[in-house]
C-alpha positions in Angstrom: -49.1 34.1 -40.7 -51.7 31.6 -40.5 -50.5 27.9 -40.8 -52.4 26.1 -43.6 -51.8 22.1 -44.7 -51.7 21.4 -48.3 -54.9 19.8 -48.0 -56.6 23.3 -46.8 -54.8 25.4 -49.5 -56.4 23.1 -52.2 -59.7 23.9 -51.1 -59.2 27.6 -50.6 -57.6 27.7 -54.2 -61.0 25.6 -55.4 -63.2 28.5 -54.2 -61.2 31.4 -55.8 -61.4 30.0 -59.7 -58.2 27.8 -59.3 -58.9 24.3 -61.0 -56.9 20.8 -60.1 -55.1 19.9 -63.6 -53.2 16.9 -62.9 -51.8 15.2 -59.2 -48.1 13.7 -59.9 -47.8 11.8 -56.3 -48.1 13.7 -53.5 -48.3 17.3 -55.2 -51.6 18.7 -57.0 -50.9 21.1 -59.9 -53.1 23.9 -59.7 -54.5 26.6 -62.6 -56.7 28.9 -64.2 -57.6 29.2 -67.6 -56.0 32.2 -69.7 -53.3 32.3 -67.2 -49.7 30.7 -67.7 -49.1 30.3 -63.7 -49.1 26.7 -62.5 -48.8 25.8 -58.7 -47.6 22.5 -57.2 -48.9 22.5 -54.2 -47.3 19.7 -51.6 -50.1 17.9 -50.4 -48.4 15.9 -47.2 -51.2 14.2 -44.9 -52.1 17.2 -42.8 -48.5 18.8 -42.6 -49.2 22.4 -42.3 -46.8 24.4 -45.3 -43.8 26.2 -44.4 -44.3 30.2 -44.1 -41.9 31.1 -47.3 -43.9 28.4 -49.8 -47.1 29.8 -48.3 -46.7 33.1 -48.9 -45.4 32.3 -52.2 -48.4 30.7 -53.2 -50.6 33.9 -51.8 -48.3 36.7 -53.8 -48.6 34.2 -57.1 -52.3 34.1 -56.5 -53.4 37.2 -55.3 -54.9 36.2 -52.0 -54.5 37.7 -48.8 -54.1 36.0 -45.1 -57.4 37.1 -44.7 -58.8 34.4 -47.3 -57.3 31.8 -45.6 
């Protein structure tokens, strides 16, 4: 899998409809309107995200490697 900061994943979520709601320190809660699913994405410098969390986020989502 492809390694991806925090940072990165906020942008990629920005161009597929998700919408920043609120940042609570170093997290950004993510969303999308008529849906109840909220992601906090850790947003650590440039620290890439651990695989596990990662592919969370895409299965939650509905993106594929290949949209990263």
């Amino acid at each position: 899998m492809k390694s991806v900061s925090g940072k990165a994943l906020c942008r990629i979520l920005e161009k597929n409809g998700w919408s920043l709601l609120r940042v609570t320190g170093s997290h950004h809660v993510y969303g999308r309107t008529g849906s109840p699913i909220r992601l906090s994405v850790p947003v650590h410098a440039n620290v890439a995200l651990k695989r596990g969390l990662l592919a969370h986020f895409l299965k939650l989502t509905g993106l594929t490697e290949a949209d990263l």
